[in-house]
N, C-alpha and C positions, 0 to 999 in steps of 0.2 A: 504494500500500500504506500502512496507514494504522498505528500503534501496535501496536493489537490485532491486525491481519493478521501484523504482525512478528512478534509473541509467537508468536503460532499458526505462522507459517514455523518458528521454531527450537526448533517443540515435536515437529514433525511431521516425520523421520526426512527422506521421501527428498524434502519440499519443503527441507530444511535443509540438504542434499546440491546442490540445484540450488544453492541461493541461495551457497554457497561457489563452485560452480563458477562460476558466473556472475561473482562479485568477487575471484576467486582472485588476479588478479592486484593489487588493492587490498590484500587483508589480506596477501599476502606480503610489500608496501611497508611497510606498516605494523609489524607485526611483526618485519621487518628494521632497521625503524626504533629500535621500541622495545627489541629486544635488543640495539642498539649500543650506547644512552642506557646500558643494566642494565650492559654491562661493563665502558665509562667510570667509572660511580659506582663500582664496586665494587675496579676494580683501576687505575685511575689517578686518583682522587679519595680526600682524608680523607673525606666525606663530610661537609664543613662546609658550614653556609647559604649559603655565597655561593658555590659548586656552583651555585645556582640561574643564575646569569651565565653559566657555560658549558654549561649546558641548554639557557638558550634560544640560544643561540650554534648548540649545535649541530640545534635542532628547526629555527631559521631555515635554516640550513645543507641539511638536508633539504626544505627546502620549495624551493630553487633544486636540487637532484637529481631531483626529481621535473619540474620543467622540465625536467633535462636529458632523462631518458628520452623525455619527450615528444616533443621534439625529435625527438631521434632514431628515434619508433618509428614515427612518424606522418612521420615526414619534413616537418616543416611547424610552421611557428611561430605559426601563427594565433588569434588569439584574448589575444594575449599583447602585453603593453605592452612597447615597447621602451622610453618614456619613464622607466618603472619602474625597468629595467634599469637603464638610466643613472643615474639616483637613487642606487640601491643601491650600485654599482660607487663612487660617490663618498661614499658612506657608507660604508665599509670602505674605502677609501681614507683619508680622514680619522681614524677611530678607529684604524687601523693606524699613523699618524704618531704618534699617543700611547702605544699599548700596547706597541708595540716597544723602545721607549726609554724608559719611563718605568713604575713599578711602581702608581701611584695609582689607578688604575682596574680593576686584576686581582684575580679573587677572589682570596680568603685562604687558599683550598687548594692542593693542588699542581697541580689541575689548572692555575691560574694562574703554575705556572711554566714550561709551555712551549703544554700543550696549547690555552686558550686562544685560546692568537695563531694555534697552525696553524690552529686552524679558522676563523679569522676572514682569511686566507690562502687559505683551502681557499676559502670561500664568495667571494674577489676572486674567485679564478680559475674558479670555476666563473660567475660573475655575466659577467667577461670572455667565455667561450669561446660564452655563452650570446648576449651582445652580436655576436658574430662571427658567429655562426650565423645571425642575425637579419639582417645587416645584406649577409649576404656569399654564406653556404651555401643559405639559404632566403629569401632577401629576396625570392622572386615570389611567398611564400604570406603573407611580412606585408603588410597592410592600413593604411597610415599615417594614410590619409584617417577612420580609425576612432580611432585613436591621437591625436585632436587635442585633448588640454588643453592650457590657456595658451595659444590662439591670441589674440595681438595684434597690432595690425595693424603695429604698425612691428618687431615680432617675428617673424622666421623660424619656420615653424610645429614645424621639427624642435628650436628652443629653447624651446618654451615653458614646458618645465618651470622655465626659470627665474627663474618669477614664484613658483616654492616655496624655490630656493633663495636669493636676497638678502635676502628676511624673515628666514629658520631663520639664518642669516650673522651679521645686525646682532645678533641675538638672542641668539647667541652670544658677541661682541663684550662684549657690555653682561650679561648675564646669564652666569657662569661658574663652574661651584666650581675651587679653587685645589689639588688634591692631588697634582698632579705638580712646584707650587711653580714651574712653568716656563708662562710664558702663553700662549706659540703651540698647546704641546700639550693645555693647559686648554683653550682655543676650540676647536680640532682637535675635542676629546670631545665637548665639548658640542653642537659643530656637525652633527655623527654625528649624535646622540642629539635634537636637534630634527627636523634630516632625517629620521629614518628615519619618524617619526609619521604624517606626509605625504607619504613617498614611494611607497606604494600608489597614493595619489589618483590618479594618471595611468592606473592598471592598475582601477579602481574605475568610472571615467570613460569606455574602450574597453567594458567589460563592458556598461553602459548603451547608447550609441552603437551598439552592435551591435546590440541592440533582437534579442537569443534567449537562450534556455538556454544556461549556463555549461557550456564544455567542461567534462569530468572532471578532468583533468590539472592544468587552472589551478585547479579550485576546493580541490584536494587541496593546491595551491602559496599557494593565500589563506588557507587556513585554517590550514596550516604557521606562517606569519607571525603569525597571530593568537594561534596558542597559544603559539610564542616569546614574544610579548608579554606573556603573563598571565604566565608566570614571570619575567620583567624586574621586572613590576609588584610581584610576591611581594615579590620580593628588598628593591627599591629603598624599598618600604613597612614593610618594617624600619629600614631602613639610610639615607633620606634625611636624616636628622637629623648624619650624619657629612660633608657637603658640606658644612657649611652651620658648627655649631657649632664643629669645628674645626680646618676648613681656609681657607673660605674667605676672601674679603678684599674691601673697596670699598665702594663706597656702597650697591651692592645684595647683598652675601654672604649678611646675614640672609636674605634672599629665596632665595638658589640651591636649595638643598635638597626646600623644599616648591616652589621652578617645575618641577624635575626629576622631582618625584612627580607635579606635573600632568601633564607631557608624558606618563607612563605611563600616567596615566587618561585623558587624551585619546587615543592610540593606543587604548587599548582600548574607548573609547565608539566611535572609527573603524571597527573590526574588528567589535564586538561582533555586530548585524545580522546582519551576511553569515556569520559564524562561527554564530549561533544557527539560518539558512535552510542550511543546510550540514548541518549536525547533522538537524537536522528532513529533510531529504531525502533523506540517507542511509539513516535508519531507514525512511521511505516508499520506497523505489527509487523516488522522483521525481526529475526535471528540476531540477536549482537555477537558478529563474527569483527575479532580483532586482526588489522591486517598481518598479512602473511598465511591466513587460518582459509579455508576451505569447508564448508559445511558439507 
């Protein structure tokens, strides 16, 4: 289906009838989604810019619920990076050592005084149960031999995502804004926040290796993340100038601010693609084949 087939389905009564019933359970995900976002802003937020932090907090948050469902309705985790999972899982892990204790990284509204951190809580423990499922509940529908980024030879192949984490590590290390005024929790953030850029790759990486069309499930869970991203990027495209002016400290401080904005342009030149092939086959009821793939 092509643009103008689209128009024409949602002009035309009872093709407009099928085409809901057919995605009913799409736009109800959706719509539950976005009615959540509308009563957050409205009664647990001032409604201040940096709102935009626990936005995508919580769009990302959605994008691991929509795994969850999967999971569970298909009984089967296939198609889905564990590698990814584990990424994740240590990317809220890490920003949770900072946000729990330390106020420098919470937006400036109320949601950032509790709401926040539950959902950055919310999304360990669904990223956890999501890991168990994988490894424990449904481990004869995952396919690890699909799952193989970072394989090196003197690397275990179920560690090789560790050739994303000692990079985003040192980088952290060396590269930090200082607004918690406490340095383990400064790298902790920053180390979140370079992980997460490249913690898709491994889920990016199975998609390809699989050589077909993108389940539904995941591609509704990819592009979750990606639109989290664009509102991180919002935000952080205002506000980078405050890591950097005046908080941070060292020989690279000048630098933290605008590398912190790059990391958000780079996550989104990552996403970008697959987010634009998503959209597009959506509105065509086509296949989301990523190129190179062959249905």
């Amino acid at each position: 289906m092509g643009t103008r087939e689209f128009v024409e389905t949602m002009q035309n009564p009872v093709k407009r009838k099928e085409w809901v019933n057919k995605n009913r359970l799409n736009i109800i995900m959706y719509l539950t989604g976005f009615a959540t976002i509308l009563f957050v802003y409205h009664l647990l937020s001032d409604g201040d810019f940096s709102f935009l932090l626990t936005l995508g907090a919580l769009t990302r948050m959605f994008g691991f619920v929509v795994l969850l469902v999967k999971f569970r309705s298909e009984r089967s985790c296939a198609g889905v990076s564990l590698k990814t999972l584990e990424l994740y899982a240590l990317v809220f892990l890490a920003r949770l050592s900072s946000i729990l204790f330390y106020e420098g990284y919470l937006p400036y509204d109320k949601s950032g005084d509790w709401l926040y951190q539950a959902v950055e809580i919310a999304s360990l423990l669904i990223v956890g149960l999501l890991i168990f499922i994988t490894v424990v509940t449904y481990k004869n529908t995952y396919n690890a031999s699909e799952d193989g980024f970072g394989k090196i030879k003197n690397i275990p192949a179920q560690a090789g995502f560790i050739v994303l984490i000692i990079p985003c590590f040192i980088l952290a290390v060396l590269l930090h804004p200082s607004l918690n005024r406490n340095v383990f929790t400064d790298i902790a953030w920053t180390f979140a926040l370079y992980l997460e850029v490249v913690a898709i790759l491994p889920q990016f990486y199975m998609l390809q290796k699989a050589n077909r069309a993108v389940e539904p499930w995941v591609s509704h869970f990819v592009f979750s993340i990606g639109l989290s991203r664009l509102f991180l990027t919002v935000f952080w495209a205002s506000s980078y100038h405050e890591l950097t002016d005046k908080h941070s400290i060292g020989i690279t401080g000048g630098w933290v601010g605008l590398f912190v904005l790059f990391a958000q342009l780079l996550h989104i030149l990552v996403m970008g693609e697959f987010c634009f092939l998503y959209l597009k086959s959506a509105v065509q009821q086509n296949p989301l084949v990523l190129p190179g793939l062959q249905v």
